[in-house]
C-alpha positions in Angstrom: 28.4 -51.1 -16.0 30.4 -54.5 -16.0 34.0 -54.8 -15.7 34.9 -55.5 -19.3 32.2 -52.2 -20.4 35.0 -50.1 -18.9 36.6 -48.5 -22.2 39.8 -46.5 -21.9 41.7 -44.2 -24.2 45.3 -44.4 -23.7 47.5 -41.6 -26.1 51.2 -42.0 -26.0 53.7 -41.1 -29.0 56.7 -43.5 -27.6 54.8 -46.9 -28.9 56.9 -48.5 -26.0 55.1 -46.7 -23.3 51.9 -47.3 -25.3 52.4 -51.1 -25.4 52.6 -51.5 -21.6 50.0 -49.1 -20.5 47.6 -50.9 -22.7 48.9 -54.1 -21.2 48.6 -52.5 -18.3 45.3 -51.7 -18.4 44.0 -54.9 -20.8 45.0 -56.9 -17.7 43.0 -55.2 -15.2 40.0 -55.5 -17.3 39.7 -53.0 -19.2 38.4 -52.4 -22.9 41.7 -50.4 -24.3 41.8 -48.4 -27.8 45.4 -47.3 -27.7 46.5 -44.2 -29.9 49.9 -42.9 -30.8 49.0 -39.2 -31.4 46.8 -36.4 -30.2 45.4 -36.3 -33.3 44.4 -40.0 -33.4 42.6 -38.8 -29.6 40.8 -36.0 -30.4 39.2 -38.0 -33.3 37.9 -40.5 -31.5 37.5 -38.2 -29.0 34.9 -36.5 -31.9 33.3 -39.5 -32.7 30.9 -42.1 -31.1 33.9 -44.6 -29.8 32.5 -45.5 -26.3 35.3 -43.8 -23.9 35.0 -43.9 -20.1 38.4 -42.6 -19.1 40.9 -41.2 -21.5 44.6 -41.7 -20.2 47.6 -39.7 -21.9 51.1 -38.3 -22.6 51.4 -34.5 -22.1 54.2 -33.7 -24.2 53.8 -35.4 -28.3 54.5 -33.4 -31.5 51.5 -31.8 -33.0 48.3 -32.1 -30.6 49.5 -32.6 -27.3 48.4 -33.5 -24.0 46.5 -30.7 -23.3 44.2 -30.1 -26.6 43.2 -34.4 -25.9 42.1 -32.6 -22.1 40.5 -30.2 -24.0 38.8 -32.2 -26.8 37.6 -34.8 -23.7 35.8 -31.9 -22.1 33.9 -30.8 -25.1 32.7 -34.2 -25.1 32.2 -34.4 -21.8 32.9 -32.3 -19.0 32.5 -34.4 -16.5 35.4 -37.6 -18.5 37.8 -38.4 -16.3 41.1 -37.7 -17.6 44.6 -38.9 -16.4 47.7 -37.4 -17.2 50.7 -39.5 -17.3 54.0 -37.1 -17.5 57.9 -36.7 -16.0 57.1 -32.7 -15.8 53.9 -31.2 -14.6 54.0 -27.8 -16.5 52.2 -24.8 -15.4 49.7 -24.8 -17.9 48.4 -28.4 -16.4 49.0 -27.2 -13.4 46.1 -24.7 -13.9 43.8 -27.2 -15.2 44.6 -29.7 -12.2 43.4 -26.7 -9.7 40.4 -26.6 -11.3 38.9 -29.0 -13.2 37.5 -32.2 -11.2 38.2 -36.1 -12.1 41.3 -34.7 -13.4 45.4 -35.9 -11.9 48.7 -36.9 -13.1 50.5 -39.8 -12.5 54.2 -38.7 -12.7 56.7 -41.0 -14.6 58.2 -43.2 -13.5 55.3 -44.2 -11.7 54.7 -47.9 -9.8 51.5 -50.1 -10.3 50.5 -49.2 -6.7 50.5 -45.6 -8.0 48.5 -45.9 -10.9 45.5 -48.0 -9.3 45.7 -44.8 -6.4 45.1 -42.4 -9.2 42.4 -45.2 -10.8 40.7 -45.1 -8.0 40.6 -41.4 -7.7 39.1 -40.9 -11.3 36.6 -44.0 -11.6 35.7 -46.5 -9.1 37.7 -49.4 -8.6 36.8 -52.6 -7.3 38.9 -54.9 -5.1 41.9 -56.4 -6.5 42.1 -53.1 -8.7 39.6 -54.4 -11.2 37.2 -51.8 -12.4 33.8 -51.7 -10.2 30.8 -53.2 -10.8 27.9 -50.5 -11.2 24.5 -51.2 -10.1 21.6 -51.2 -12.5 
């Protein structure tokens, strides 16, 4: 898998927060599909949108944080999911004990901090770009 075949899901409902993380992300080299809802996640979420990493808000009206974990898992239980949230609340905190290639970044967060959790989640090259896989 090439550097620009990396595709991420980013969900946020404050569009600001949306616009930088898909900056963000679009800089380090990333393919980014940027949603504003849960809803908008778990449909593509549903469909055949190649994902590799879905990144998301916790709390947003409607479908929130935690139905996108959910609707990532039926899809695959093994997608790495990243949490970006000011309040871990005990219901994540349950899923963070026990499902794997799962974490939360907590806001306000620096870039450092987000490549560490990167890292974690999927394989990142140096320079924080995403790694090159063999084949």
């Amino acid at each position: 898998m090439t550097v620009m075949s990396r595709h991420i899901l980013v969900v946020d409902d404050d569009p600001q927060g949306l616009a930088v993380l898909k900056e963000i992300f679009a800089e380090l080299g990333f393919q980014v599909m940027g949603v504003g809802s849960g809803d908008e996640a778990t449909a593509l979420l549903e469909s055949d949108a190649p994902i590799d990493l879905v990144v998301t808000d916790v709390y947003m009206p409607g479908v929130t944080g935690l139905d996108v974990f959910q609707a990532a898992r039926k899809r695959d239980p093994h997608l790495p999911v990243l949490y970006i949230t000011g309040f871990i609340p005990p219901p994540l905190q349950e899923i963070l004990a026990k499902a794997s290639r799962t974490l939360v970044l907590q806001k306000p967060f620096e870039l450092s901090a987000l490549l560490r959790a990167l890292d974690q989640v999927i394989p990142l090259g140096a320079g924080g770009a995403p790694a090159r896989e063999a084949g």
